[in-house]
Each structure stands twice: as structure tokens, then as C-alpha cells.
C-alpha positions in Angstrom: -6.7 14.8 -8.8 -9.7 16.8 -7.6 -10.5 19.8 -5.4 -13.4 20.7 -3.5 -14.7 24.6 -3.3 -12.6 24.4 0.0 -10.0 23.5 -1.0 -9.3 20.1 -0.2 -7.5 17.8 -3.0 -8.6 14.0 -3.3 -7.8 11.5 -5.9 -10.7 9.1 -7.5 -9.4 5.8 -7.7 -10.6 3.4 -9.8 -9.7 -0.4 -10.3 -12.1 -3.3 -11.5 -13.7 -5.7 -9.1 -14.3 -9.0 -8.5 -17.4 -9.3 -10.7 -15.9 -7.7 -13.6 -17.5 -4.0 -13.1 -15.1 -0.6 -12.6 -15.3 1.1 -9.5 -14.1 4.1 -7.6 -13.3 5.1 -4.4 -11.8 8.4 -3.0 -10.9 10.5 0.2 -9.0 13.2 1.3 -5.4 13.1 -0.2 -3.8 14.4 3.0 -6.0 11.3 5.1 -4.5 9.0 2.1 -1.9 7.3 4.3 -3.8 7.3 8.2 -4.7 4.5 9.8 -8.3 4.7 11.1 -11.5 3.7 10.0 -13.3 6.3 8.0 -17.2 6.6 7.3 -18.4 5.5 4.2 -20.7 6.5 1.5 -21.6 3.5 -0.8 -23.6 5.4 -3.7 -25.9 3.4 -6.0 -26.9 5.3 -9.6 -30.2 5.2 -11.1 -31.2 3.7 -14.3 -28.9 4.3 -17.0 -26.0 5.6 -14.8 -22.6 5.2 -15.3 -20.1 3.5 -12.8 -18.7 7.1 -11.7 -21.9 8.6 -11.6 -21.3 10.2 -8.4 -17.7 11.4 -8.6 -18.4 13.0 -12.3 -22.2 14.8 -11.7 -22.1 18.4 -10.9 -25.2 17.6 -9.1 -23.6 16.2 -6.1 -20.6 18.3 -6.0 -21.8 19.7 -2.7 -22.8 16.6 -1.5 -19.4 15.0 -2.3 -17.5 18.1 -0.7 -18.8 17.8 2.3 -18.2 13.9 2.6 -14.3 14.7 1.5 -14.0 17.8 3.5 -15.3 16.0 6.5 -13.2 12.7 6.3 -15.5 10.6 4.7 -14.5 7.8 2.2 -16.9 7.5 -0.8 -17.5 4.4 -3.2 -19.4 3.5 -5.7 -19.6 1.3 -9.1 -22.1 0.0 -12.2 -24.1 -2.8 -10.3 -23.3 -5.3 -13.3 -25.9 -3.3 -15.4 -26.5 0.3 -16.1 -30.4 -0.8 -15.4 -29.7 -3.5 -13.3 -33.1 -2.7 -11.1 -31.9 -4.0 -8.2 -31.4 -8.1 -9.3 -29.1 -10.0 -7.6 -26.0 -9.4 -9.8 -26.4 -6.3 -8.8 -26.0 -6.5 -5.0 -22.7 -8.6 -5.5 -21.1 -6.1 -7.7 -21.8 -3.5 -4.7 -21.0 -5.5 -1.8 -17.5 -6.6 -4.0 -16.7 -2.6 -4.4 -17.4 -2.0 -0.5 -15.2 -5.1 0.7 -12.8 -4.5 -2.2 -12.4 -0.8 -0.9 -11.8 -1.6 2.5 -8.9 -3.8 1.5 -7.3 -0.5 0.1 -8.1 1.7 3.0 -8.9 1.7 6.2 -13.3 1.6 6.1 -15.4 2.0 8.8 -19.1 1.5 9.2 -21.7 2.4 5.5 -24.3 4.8 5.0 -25.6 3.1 1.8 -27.1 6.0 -0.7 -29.5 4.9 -3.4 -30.9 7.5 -6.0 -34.1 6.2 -8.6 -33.4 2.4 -9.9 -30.4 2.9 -7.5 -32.9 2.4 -4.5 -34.0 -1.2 -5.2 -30.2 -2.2 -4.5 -29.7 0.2 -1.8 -32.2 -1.3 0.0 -31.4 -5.1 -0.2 -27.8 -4.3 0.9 -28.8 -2.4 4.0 -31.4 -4.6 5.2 -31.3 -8.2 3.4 -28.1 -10.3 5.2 -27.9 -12.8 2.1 -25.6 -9.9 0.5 -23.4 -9.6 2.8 -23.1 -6.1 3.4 -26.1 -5.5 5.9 -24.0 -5.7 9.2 -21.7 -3.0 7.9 -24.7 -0.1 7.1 -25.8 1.8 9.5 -27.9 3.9 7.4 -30.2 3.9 4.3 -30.5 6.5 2.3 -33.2 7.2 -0.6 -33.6 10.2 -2.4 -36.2 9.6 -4.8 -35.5 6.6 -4.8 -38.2 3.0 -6.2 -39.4 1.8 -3.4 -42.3 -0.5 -5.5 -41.5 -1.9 -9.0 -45.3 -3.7 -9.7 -46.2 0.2 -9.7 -43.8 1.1 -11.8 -43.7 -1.4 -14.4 -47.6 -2.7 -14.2 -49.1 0.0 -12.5 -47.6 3.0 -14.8 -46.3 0.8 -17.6 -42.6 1.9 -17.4 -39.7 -0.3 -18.9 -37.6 -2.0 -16.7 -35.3 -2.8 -19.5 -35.4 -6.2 -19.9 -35.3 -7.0 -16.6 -38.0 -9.1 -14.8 -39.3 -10.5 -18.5 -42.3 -12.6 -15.8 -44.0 -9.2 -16.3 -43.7 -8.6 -20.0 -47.2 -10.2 -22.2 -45.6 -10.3 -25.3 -42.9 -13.1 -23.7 -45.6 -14.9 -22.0 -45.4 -13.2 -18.6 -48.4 -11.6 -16.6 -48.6 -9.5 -13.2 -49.0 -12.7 -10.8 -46.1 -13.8 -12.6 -44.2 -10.6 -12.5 -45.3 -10.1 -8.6 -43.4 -13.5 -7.5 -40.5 -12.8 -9.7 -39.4 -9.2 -8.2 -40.9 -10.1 -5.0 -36.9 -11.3 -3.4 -36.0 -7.9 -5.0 -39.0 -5.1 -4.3 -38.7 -3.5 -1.4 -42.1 -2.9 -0.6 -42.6 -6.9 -0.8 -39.5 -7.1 2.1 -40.8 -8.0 5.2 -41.1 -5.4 8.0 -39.3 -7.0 10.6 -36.0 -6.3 8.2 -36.1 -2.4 9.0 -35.9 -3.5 12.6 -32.5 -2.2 13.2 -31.7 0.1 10.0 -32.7 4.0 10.0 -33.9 5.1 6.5 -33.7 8.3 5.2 -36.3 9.2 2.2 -36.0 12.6 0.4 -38.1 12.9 -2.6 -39.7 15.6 -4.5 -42.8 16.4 -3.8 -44.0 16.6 -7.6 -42.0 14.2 -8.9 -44.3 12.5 -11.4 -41.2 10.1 -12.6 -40.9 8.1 -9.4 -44.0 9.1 -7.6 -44.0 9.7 -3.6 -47.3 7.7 -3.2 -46.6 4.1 -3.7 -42.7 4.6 -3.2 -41.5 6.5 0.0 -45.1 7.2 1.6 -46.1 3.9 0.8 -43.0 2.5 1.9 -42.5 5.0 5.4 -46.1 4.0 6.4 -45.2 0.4 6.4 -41.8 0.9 8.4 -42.6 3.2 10.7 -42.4 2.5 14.4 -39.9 -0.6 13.3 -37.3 1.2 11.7 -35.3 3.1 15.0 -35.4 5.9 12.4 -37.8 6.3 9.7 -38.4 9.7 7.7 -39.6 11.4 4.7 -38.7 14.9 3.5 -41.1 15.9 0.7 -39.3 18.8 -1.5 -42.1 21.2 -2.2 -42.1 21.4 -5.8 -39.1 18.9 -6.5 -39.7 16.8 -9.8 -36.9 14.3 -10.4 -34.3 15.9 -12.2 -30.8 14.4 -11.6 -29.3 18.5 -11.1 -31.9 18.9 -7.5 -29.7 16.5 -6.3 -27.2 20.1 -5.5 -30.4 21.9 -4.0 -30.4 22.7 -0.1 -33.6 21.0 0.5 -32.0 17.5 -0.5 -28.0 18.4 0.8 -29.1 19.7 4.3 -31.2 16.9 5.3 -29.4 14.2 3.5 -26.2 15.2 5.1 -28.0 15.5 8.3 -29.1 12.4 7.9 -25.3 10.6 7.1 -24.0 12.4 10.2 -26.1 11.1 12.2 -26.2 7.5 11.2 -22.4 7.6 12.0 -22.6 9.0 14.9 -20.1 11.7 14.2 -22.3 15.0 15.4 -19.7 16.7 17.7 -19.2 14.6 20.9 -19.2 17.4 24.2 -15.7 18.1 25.6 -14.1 20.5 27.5 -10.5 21.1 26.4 -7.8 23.6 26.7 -6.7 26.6 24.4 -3.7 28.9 25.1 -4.0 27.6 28.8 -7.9 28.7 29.5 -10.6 25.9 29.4 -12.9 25.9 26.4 -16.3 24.2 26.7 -17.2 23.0 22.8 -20.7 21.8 22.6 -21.9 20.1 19.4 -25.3 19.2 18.7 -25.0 15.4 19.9 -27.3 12.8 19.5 -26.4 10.0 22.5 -25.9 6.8 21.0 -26.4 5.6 17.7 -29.2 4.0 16.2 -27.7 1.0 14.7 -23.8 -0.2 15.6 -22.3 -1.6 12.6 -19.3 -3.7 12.2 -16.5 -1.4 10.3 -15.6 -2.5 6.6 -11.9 -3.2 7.3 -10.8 -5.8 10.0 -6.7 -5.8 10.5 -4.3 -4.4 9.0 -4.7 -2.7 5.4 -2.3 -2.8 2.6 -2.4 -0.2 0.3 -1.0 -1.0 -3.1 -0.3 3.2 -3.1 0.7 5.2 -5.3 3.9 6.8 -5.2 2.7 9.7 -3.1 4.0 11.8 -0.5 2.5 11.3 2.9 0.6 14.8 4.1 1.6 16.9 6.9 1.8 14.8 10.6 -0.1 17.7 12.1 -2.9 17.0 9.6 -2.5 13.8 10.8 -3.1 14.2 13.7 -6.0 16.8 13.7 -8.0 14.9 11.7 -7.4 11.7 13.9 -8.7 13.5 16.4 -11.8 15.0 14.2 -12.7 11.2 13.7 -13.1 10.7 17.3 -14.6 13.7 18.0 -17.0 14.7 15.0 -17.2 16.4 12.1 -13.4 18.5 11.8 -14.9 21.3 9.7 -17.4 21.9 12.8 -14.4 21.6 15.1 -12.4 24.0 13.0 -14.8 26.8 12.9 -14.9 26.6 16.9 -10.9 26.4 17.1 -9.6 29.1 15.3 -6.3 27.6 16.0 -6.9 23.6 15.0 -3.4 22.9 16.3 -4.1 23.5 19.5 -6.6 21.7 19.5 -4.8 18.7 17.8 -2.7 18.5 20.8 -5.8 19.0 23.0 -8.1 16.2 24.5 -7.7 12.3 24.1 
């Protein structure tokens, strides 16, 4: 079991899925046993990472506070390689961990997160429907993240360890060949018209001389904007691409931002009733979503459990109503009593 600076305990679970690779998914431990959808994080490593990347790095303890704090169900696994860059084995290990989760819990709709290498994948599973993921994800998001992998690998001369051999001379393989062979997996080979529905997200350092911003999210932003309903780059001034920026406020705010909106879960305007006075609460709310996705889990969910005991009802219940109504720990600071609230509006 884990705990988050606030407070709030959750439980990685891991099992192995359908391709062979470990997984793990988490939430809340007192949301463990509810019913509803949640939001989902599906989190994609980059090169070299490790299945649990995102549940073990210290850089993204914020990030993964705020997504367990706020209700949010995260998942991730290896991608059938720990440099996979983005081929197709890759894609079905992720889409297995995302359907395997949601026959575990209760999923709703996917941001899809992809860091480095991690963005290749990323991106075919939000926008490519071959996959079979695309009509769940509602959002893409790339921190410094490949965008073009001709750059890196003939361009700049970096490994893409072993992958792709087409672009490797000393196995008979030349750039032509190499351009044709990554083309079905290269994002900035995808065809436009695919970001026609899906917002994207990029944050990326600004001097980041690993990935570079050039050829991968300017390049890649200038080709999808005015297609995408959302496209955007933040450029971190002075941000290289060291794993530990990944805890910095210039990529937590704007990434989680970012997740909030593609779900839709901003605060949704009520006006409810406290100790018998009306109470106006008004979030910042962005009307209607930019993309409406199909939710993970469809029927009824059977929870192989572990032998747990349930949380409080009237947790239950307040965060039932947080999913409905936006983020809880927004909700909370304007209630000071959250039970009250509970047994507020429907």
C-alpha cells in the first residue's frame, strides 16, 4: 500500500496480461469497491523504462497524487520491450493493459500519457483505430515526447535499439528503406486528418537537446494545428530532458490542466444547499468536451478483490458525487463540510 502527501492510501496492483508483459493499475483504496466509471491515465515509459515506471519514479509523485487524490484510475505496463519505439507489439501490450484493467474496475474514458520513446506508442493508440483503443482516449498527452524517428535515428544518429534494422547500413538498410519501414509507426508520417477529433497536449523543455523541440512537438503542432479541436505546446524555459522535471510546476500544472480538461471534469456550476442557505459554487468550466469517448468498461465488473474491507458509505457517496461534479478536492476546499454536500445536489 501507498500514500499520497495527502493522505490518501491506494494499492498498486499488478497481474500479467494477455501478451505476456506485467502491468499495474491503482486508485484510491476507499473508491476500490464503487461502481462508476473513473478517468484514466494510461502512461507509456520512455526508452529503457521499466513496466512500473510511473508508480515507482519520484518524479511523478505529484503528478500521481493528484490523479489518486482526485479519483482518477492509473495504468500502465512494458509495451513488450523496454525500447519498443513504438512498433506494433507494442500498441497491443497497451491496449491489452487498458481493456484488461477495465475488466477489474469500473474505467471510464483515457487520457493516454506518453513520455520520450513512450510518445511513438502514445500517439498510435490515441489516434490510429487499428489498435483498438482510439475510441476510448479523449486526450493525448506528450511531454517530451518523439514525435519524428528519421530525425532521431538518421538525422542525429541515435540508436533505436535494434528496432527498425531498414535504417541500419551495416545490415543492408538505408534511409529510403528506413523511411517506409517506420512510416505505419512515426507520427509525423500519420496523416493529418487522424488528429481530427483528438486534443494533444505537448510539454517539452525548451533546451532539451535529447529529444529536440524542432522536428518533434513544433514540427509536429504546426502540422496539427487547426485539425486537432485542441493542439498546444508549452515550451519549459530552460527544461532539458531529465526524467526528475517531470515533478517541476511548469510540466505538473499544465499537464494536469490538460487531463482535466480532456475529461471534462473542471467543476460543473451548481447551486446547492448548506446548513439550509443556498451556496452558488462556480468552477472554472469549460462547456462541452472536445472529444466524447466511449468508457473502458461496458456492464457489469467483476472484481477478483482482494480480501479488503469496503471504505466508509459516506466516502462513497461524496466521491460519487465528485465524479459527476468535478474534481472532489476542488469541491472540498469550497465545502468545508463535504457531507453536506454529499447529501446536496443530484
Amino acid at each position: 500500500m501507498a500514500t499520497t502527501a495527502s493522505g490518501v492510501s491506494y494499492t498498486p496492483r499488478t497481474w500479467t496480461n494477455a501478451v505476456g508483459d506485467q502491468c499495474v493499475w491503482a486508485v484510491a483504496d476507499r473508491l476500490r469497491y464503487t461502481s462508476w466509471p473513473k478517468p484514466v491515465l494510461l502512461y507509456c515509459h520512455g526508452n529503457g523504462g521499466a513496466y512500473n515506471y510511473f508508480t515507482t519514479s519520484a518524479g511523478y509523485a505529484t503528478l500521481r497524487d493528484r490523479l489518486i487524490d482526485n479519483g482518477w484510475v492509473y495504468v500502465e505496463t512494458l509495451g513488450g520491450n523496454a525500447s519498443h519505439w513504438g512498433r506494433e507489439f507494442a500498441m497491443a501490450s497497451y491496449a491489452a493493459a487498458a481493456k484488461e484493467a477495465a475488466q477489474r474496475h469500473p474505467l471510464g474514458t483515457v487520457v493516454v500519457h506518453g513520455r520520450s520513446m513512450g510518445g511513438t506508442v502514445a500517439s498510435s493508440l490515441a489516434v490510429k483505430p487499428e489498435y483498438g483503443l482510439s475510441q476510448h482516449v479523449v486526450g493525448l498527452l506528450l511531454e517530451s515526447a518523439v514525435q519524428d524517428m528519421y530525425d532521431r535515428h538518421v538525422v542525429r544518429g541515435y540508436s533505436l535499439n535494434g528496432q527498425y534494422p531498414e535504417g541500419r547500413p551495416s545490415q543492408g538498410g538505408n534511409s529510403s528503406a528506413f523511411a517506409a519501414a517506420v512510416a505505419p509507426f512515426n507520427p509525423i508520417q500519420f496523416a493529418t486528418s487522424l488528429y481530427s477529433t483528438m486534443p494533444v497536449q505537448f510539454i517539452h523543455g525548451d533546451a532539451d537537446d535529447n529529444v529536440t523541440p524542432g522536428p518533434n512537438p513544433q514540427a509536429q503542432l504546426a502540422r496539427i494545428s487547426g485539425i486537432a479541436p485542441y493542439a498546444d505546446l508549452v515550451l519549459r524555459p530552460g527544461g532539458t530532458h531529465a526524467v526528475g522535471e517531470s515533478a517541476a510546476t511548469a510540466f505538473v500544472t499544465p499537464a494536469w490542466d490538460f487531463l482535466r480538461r480532456a475529461q471534462n471534469l473542471y467543476p460543473i456550476p451548481f447551486v446547492g444547499s448548506m446548513g439550509g442557505s443556498a451556496t452558488s459554487v462556480r468552477g472554472t468550466f469549460y462547456g462541452g468536451r472536445w472529444k466524447v469517448g466511449v468508457p473502458l468498461t461496458d456492464g457489469a465488473v467483476v472484481d477478483p478483490g482482494d480480501p479488503e474491507v469496503p471504505p466508509d458509505p459516506d466516502e462513497w457517496n461524496y466521491a460519487n458525487l465528485a465524479s459527476h461534479y468535478g474534481d472532489y478536492a476542488e469541491l472540498a476546499t469550497a465545502f468545508a463540510d463535504y457531507q453536506a454536500l454529499a447529501d446536496g445536489p443530484t
